[in-house]
PyMOL Python script that loads the backbone (N, CA, C, O; Angstrom):
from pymol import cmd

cmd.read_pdbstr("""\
ATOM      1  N   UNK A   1      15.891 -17.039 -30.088  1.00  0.00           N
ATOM      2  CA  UNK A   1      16.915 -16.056 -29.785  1.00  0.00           C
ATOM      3  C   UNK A   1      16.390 -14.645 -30.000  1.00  0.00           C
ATOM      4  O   UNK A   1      16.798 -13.907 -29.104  1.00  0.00           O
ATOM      5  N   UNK A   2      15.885 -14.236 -30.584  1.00  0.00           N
ATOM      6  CA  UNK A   2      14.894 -13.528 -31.273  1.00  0.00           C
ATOM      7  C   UNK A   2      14.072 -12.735 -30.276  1.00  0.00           C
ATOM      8  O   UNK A   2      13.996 -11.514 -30.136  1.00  0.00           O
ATOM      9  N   UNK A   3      13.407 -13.826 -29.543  1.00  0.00           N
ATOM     10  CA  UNK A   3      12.431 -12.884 -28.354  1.00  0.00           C
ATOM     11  C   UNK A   3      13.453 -12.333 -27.033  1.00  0.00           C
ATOM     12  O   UNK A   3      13.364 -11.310 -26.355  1.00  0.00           O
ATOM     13  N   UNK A   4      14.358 -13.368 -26.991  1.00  0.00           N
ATOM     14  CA  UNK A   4      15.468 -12.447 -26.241  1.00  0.00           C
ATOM     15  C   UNK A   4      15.674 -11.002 -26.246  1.00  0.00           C
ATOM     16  O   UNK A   4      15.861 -10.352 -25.217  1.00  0.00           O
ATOM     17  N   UNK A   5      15.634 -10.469 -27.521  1.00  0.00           N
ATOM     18  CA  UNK A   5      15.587  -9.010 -27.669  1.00  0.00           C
ATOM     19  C   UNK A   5      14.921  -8.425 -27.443  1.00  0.00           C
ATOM     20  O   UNK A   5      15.112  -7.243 -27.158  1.00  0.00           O
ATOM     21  N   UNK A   6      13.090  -9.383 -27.487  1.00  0.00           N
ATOM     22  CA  UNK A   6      12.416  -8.006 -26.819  1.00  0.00           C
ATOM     23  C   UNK A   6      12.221  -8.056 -25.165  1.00  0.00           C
ATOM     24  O   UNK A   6      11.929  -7.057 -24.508  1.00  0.00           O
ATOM     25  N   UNK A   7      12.439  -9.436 -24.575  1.00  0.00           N
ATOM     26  CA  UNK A   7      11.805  -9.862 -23.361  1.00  0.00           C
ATOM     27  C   UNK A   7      12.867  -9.202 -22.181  1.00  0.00           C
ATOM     28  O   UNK A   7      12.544  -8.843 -21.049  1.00  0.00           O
ATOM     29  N   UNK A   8      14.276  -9.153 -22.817  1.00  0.00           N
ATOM     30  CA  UNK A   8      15.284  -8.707 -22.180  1.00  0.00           C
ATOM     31  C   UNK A   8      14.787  -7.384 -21.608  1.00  0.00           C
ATOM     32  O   UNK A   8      14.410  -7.124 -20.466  1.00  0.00           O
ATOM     33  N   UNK A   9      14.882  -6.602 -22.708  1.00  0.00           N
ATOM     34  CA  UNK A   9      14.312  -4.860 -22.494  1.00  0.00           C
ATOM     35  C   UNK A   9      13.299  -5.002 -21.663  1.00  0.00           C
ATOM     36  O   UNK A   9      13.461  -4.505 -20.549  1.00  0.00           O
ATOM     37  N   UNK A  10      12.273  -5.551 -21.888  1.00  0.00           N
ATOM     38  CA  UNK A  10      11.278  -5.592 -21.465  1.00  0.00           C
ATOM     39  C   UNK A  10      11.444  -5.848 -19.705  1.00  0.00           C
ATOM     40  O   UNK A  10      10.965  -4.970 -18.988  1.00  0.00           O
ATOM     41  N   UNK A  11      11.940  -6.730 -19.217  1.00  0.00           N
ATOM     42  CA  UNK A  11      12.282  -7.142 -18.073  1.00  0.00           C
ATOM     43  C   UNK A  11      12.870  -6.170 -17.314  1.00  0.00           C
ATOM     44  O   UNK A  11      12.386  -5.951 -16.204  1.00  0.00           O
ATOM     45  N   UNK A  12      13.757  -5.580 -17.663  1.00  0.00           N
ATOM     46  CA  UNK A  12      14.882  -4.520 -17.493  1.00  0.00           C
ATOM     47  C   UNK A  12      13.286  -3.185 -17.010  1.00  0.00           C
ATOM     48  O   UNK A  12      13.009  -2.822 -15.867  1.00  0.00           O
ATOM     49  N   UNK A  13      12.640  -2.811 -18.158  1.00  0.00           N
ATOM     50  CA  UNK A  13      11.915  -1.894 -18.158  1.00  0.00           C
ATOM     51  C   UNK A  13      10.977  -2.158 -16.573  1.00  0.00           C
ATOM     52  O   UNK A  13      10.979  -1.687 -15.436  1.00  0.00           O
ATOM     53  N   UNK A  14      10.292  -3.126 -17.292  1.00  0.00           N
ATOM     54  CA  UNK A  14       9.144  -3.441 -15.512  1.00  0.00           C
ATOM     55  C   UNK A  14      10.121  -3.763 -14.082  1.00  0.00           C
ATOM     56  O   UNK A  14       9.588  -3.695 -12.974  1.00  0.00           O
ATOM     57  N   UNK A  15      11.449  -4.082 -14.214  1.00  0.00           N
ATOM     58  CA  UNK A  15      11.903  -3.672 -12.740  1.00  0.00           C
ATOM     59  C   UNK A  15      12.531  -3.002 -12.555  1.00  0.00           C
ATOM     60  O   UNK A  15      13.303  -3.174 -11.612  1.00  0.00           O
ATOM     61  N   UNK A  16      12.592  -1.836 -13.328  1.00  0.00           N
ATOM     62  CA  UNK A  16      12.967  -0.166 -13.327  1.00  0.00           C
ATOM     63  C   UNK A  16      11.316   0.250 -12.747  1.00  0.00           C
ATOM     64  O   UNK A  16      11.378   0.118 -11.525  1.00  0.00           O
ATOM     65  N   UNK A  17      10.198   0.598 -13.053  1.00  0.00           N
ATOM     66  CA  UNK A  17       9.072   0.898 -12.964  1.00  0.00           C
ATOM     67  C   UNK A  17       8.567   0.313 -11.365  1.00  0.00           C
ATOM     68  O   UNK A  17       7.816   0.924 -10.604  1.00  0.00           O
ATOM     69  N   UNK A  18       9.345  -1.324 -11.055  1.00  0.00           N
ATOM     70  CA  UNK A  18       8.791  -1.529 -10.004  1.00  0.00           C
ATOM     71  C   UNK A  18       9.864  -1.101  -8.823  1.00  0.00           C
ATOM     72  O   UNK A  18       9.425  -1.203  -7.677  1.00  0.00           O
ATOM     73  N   UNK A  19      10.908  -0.741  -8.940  1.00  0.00           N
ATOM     74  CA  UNK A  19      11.880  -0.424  -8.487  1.00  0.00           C
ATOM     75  C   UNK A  19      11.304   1.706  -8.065  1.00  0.00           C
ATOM     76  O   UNK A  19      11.179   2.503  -7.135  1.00  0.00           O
ATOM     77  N   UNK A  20      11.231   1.643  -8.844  1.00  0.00           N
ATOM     78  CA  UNK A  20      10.694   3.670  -8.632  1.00  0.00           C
ATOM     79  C   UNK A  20       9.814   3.556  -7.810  1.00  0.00           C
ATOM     80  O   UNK A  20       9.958   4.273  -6.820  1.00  0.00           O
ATOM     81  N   UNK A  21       8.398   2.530  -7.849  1.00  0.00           N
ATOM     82  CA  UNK A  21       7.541   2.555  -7.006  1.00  0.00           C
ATOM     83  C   UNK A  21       7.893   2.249  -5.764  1.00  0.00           C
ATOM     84  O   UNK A  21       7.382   2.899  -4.853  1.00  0.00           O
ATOM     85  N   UNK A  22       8.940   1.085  -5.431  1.00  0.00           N
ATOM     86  CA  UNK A  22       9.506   1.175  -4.591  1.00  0.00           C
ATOM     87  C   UNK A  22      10.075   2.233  -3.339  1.00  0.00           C
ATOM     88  O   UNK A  22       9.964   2.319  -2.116  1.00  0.00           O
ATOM     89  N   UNK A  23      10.739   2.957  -4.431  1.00  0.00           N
ATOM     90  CA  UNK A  23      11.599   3.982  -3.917  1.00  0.00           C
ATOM     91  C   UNK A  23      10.240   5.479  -3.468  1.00  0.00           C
ATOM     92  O   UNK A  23      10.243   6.085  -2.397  1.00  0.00           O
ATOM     93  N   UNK A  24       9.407   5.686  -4.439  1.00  0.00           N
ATOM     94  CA  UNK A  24       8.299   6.513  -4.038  1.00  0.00           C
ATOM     95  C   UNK A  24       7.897   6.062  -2.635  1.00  0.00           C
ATOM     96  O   UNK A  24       7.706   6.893  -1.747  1.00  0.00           O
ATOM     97  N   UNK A  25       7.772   4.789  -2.437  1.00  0.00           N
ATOM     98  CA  UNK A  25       6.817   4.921  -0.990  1.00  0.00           C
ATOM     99  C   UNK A  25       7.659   5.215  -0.196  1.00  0.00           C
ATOM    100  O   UNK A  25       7.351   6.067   0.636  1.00  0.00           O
ATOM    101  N   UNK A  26       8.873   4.692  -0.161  1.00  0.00           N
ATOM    102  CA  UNK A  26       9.777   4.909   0.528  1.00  0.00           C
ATOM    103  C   UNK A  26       9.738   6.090   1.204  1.00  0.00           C
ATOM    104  O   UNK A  26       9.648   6.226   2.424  1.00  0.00           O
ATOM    105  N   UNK A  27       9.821   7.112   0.210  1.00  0.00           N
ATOM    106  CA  UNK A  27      10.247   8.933   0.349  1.00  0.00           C
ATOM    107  C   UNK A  27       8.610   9.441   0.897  1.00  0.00           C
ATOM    108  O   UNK A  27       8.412  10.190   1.854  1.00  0.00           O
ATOM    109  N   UNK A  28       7.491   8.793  -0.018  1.00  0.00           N
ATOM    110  CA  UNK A  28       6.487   9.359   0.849  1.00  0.00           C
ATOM    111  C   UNK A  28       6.000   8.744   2.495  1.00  0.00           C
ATOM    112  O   UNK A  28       5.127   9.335   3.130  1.00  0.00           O
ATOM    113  N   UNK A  29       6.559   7.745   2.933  1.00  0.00           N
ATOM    114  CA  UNK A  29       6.164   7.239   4.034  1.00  0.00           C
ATOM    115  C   UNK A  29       5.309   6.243   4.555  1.00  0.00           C
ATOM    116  O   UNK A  29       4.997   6.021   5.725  1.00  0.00           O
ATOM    117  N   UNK A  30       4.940   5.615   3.396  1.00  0.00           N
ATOM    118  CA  UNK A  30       4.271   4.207   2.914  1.00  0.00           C
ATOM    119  C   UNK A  30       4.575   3.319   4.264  1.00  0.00           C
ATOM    120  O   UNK A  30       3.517   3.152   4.872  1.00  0.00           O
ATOM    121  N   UNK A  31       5.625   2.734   4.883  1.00  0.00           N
ATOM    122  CA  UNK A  31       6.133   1.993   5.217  1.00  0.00           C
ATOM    123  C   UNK A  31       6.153   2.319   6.903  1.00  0.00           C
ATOM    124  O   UNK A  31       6.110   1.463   7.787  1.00  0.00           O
ATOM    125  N   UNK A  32       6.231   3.822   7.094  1.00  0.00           N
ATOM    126  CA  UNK A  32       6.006   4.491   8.506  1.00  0.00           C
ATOM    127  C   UNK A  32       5.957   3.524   9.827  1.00  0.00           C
ATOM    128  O   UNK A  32       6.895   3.295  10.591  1.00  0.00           O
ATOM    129  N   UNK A  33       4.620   3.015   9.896  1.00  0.00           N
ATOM    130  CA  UNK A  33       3.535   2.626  10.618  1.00  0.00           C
ATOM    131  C   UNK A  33       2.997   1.542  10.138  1.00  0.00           C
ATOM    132  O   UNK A  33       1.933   1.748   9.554  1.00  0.00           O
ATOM    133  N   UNK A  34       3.536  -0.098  10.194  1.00  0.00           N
ATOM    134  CA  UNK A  34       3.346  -1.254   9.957  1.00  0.00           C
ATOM    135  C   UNK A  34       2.069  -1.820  10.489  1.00  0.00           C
ATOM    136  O   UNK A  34       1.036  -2.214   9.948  1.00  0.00           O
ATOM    137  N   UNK A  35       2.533  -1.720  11.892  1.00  0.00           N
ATOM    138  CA  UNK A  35       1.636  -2.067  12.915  1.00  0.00           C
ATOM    139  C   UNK A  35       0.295  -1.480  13.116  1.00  0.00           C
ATOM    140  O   UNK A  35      -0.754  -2.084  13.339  1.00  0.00           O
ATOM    141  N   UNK A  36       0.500  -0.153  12.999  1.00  0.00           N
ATOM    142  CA  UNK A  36      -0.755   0.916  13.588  1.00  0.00           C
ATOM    143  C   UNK A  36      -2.201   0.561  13.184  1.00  0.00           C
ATOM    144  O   UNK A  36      -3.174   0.664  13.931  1.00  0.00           O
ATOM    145  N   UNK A  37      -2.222   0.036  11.630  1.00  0.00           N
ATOM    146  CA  UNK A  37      -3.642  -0.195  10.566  1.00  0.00           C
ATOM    147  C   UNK A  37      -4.206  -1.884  11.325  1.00  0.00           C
ATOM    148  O   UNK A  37      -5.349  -2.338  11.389  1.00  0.00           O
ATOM    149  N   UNK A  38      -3.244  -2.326  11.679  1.00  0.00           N
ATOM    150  CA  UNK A  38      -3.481  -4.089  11.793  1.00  0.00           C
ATOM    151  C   UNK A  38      -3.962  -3.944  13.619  1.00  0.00           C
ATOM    152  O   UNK A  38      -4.615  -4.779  14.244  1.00  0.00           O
ATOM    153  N   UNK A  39      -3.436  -2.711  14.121  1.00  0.00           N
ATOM    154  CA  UNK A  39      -3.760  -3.640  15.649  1.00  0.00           C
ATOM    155  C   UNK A  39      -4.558  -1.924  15.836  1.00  0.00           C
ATOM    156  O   UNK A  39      -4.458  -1.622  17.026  1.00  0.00           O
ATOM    157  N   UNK A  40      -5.092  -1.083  15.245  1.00  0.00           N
ATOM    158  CA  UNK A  40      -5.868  -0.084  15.295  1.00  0.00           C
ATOM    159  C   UNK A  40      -7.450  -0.325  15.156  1.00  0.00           C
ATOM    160  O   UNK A  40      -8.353   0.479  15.384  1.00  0.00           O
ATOM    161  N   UNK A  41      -7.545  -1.874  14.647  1.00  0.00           N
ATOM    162  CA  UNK A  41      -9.066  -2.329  14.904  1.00  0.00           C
ATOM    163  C   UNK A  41      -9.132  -2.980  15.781  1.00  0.00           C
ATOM    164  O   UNK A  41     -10.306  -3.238  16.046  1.00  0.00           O
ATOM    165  N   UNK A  42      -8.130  -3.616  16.719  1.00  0.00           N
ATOM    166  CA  UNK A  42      -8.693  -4.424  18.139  1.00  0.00           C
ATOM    167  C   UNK A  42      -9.272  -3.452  19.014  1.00  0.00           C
ATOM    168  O   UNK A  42     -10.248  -3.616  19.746  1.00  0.00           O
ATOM    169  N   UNK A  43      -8.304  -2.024  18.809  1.00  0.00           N
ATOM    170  CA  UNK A  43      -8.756  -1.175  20.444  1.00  0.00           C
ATOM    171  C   UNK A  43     -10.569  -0.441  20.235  1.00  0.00           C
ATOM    172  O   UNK A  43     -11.145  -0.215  19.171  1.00  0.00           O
ATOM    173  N   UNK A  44     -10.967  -0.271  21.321  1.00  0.00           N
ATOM    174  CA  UNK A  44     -12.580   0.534  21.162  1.00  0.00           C
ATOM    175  C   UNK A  44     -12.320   1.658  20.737  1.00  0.00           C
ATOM    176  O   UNK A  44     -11.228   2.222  20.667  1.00  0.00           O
ATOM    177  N   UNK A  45     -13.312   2.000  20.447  1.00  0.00           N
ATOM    178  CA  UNK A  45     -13.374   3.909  20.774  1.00  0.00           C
ATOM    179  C   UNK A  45     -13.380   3.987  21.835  1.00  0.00           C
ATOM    180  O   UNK A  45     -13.674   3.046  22.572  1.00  0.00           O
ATOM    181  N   UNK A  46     -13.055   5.141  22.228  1.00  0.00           N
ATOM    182  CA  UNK A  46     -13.353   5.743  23.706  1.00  0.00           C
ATOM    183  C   UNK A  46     -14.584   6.482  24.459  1.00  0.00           C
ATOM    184  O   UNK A  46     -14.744   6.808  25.636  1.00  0.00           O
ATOM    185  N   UNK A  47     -15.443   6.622  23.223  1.00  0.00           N
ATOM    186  CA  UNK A  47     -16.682   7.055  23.402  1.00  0.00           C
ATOM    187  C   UNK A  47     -17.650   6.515  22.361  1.00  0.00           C
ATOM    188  O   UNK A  47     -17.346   6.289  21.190  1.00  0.00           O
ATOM    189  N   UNK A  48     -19.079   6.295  23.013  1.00  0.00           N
ATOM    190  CA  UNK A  48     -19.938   5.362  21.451  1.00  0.00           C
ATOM    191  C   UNK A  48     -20.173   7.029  20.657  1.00  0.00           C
ATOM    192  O   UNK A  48     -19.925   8.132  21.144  1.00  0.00           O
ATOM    193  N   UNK A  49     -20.706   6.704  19.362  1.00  0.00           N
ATOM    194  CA  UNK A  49     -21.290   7.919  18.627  1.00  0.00           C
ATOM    195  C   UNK A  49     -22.453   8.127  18.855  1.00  0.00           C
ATOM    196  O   UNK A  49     -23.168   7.125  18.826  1.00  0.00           O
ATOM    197  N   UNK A  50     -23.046   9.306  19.131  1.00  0.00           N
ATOM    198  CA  UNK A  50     -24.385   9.499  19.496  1.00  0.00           C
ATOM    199  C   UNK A  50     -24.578  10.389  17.849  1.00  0.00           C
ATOM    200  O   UNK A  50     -23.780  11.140  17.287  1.00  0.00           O
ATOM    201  N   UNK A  51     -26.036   9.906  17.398  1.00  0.00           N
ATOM    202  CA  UNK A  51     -26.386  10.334  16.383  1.00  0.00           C
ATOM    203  C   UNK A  51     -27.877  10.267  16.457  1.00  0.00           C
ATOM    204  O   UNK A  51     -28.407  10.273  17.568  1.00  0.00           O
ATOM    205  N   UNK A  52     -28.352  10.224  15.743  1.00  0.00           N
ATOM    206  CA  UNK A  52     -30.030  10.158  15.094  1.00  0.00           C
ATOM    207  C   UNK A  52     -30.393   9.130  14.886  1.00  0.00           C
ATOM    208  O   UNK A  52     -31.541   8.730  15.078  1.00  0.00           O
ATOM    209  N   UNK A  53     -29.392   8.449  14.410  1.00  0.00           N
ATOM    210  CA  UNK A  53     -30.163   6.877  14.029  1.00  0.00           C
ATOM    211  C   UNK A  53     -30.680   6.110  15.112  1.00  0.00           C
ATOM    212  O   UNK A  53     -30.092   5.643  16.087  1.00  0.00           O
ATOM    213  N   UNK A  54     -32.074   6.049  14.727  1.00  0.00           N
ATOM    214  CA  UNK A  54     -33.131   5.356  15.502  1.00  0.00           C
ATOM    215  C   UNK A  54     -32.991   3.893  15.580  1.00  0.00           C
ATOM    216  O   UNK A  54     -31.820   3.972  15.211  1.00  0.00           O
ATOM    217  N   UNK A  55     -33.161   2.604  15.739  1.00  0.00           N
ATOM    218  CA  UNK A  55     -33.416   1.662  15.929  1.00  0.00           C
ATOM    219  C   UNK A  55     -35.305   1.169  15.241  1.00  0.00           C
ATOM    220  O   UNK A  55     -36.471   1.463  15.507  1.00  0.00           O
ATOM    221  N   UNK A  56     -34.644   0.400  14.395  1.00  0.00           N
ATOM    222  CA  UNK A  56     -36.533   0.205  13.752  1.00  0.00           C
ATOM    223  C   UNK A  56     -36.720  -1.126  14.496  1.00  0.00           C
ATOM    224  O   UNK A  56     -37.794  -1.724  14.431  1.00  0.00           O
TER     225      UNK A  56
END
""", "prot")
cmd.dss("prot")
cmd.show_as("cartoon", "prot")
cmd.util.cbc("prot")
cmd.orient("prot")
């Protein structure tokens, strides 16, 4: 009965903490653009990179 007292708080505390983080992405825009990161590596570039690097 005992640890009840601390595990309670405790519980309460970490889904207050995960709950804010929540709400942060929210407001910063975390969530925007689901799609864009997952189907932004099928398409090409539109041009190759021309650089220096030689071929050994």
């Amino acid at each position: 009965m005992n640890g009840l007292l601390y595990l309670i708080p405790i519980a309460i505390f970490l889904g207050l903490i995960g709950l804010g983080g929540f709400m942060w992405a929210m407001r910063t825009g975390q969530f925007d653009d689901l799609d864009g990161a997952a189907e932004r590596i099928l398409f090409d570039d539109d041009e190759p990179v021309h650089g220096d690097e030689r071929r050994s």
